[in-house]
C-alpha positions in Angstrom: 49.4 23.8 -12.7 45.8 24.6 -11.6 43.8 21.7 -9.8 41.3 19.8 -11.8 37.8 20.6 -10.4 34.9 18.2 -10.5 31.0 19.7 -10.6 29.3 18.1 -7.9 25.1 17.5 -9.2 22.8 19.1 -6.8 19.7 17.7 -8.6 19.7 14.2 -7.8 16.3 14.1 -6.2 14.3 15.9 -9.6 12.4 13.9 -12.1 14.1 13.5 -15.3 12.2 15.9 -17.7 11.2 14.5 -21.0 9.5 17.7 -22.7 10.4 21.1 -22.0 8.4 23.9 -23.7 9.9 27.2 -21.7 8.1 27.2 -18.5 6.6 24.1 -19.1 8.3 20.5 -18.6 6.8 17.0 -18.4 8.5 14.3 -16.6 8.2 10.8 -17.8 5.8 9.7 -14.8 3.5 12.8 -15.9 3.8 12.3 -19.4 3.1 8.1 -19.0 -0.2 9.5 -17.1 -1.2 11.8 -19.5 -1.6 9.0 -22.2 -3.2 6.6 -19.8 -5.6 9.6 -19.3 -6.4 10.0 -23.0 -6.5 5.9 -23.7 -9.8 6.0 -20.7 -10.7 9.3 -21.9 -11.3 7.6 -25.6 -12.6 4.2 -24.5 -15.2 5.9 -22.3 -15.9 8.4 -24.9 -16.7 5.5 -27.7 -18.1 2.8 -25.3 -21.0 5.2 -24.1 -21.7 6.3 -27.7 -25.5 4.7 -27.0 -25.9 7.6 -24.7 -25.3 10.3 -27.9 -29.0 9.2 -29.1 -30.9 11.9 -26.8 -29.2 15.3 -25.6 -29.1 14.5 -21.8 -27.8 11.4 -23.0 -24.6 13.2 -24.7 -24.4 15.8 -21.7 -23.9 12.7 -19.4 -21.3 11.9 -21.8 -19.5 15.3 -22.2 -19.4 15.5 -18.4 -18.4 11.8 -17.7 -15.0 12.6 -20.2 -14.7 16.2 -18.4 -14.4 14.6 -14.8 -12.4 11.7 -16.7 -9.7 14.4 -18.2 -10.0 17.0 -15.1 -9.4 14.1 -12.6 -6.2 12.7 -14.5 -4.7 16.4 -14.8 -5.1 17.3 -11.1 -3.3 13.1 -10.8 -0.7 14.8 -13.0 0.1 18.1 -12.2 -1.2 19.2 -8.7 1.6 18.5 -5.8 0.6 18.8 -1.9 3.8 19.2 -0.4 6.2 18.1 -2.9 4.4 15.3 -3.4 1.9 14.1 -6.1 -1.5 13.3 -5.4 -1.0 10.0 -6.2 1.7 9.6 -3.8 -0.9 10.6 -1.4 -3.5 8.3 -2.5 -1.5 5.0 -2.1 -0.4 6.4 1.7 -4.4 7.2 2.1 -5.3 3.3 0.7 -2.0 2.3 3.1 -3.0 4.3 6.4 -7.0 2.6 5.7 -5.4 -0.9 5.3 -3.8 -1.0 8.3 -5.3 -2.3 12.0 -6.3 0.7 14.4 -6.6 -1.1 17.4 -3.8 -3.4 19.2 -4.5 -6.0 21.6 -1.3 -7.1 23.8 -0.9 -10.5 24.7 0.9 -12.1 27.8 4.0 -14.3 26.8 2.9 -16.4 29.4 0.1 -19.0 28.8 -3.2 -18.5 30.1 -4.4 -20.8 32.0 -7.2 -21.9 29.0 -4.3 -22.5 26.9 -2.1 -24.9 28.9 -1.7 -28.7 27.7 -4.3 -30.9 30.3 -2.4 -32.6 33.0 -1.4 -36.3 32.4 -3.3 -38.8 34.4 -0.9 -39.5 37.9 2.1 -41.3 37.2 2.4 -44.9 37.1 5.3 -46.2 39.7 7.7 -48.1 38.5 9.7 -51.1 40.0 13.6 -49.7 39.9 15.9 -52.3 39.9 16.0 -53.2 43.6 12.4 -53.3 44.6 11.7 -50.0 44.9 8.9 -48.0 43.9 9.7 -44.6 41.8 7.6 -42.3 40.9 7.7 -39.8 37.7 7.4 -36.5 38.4 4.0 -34.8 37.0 3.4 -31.3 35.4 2.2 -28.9 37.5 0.0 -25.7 36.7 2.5 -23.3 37.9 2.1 -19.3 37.4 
């Protein structure tokens, strides 16, 4: 009796595909941006519809839903490395957000920082007579 063999998936680290059209397949991330891109791409087109009242006007328009479209394609589809441009523009927004310079501080205190000595110690009487005195805190390095 042969030995049941199991198929062992190889792509675990792809994008689930949601549309495939031959050579062309959208993932669900791309597909997601796609829409977001046409939802600003149609609120920009109908809330500059003042500007359609002279012809520069409606160039200004034209081109303002052409960068619009353009921008959220190159979002979608280009890759630097394997990785989307978005991918790279959260690291970018990341690597800004974070401090350039260091500054190393002693574990010990300076000497501005430690608490101000007590006034000298009082003596006290000890039980036969004697004077004893508390011991006082001393700047020490």
């Amino acid at each position: 009796m042969a030995r049941p063999t199991h198929t062992i998936p190889t792509h675990l680290r792809q994008e689930d595909k949601i549309l495939s059209l031959g050579l062309f397949s959208i993932s669900t991330r791309q597909l997601l941006q796609l829409m977001i891109a046409g939802a600003l791409a149609y609120q920009g087109y109908t809330d500059l519809a003042w500007l359609a009242q002279s012809l520069p006007g409606m160039l200004l328009r034209a081109l303002l839903l052409v960068l619009v479209v353009v921008g959220m394609l190159v979002l979608t589809f280009a890759r630097v490395q394997g990785q989307g441009v978005d991918v790279w523009l959260l690291r970018l927004v990341q690597y800004q957000a974070t401090p350039r310079r260091f500054i190393w501080h002693s574990i010990r205190w300076a000497a501005s920082e430690l608490p101000a000595p007590e006034t000298e110690p009082e003596a006290e009487e000890h039980e036969e007579g004697q004077a004893l005195l508390l011991p006082s805190i001393t700047q020490g390095a």
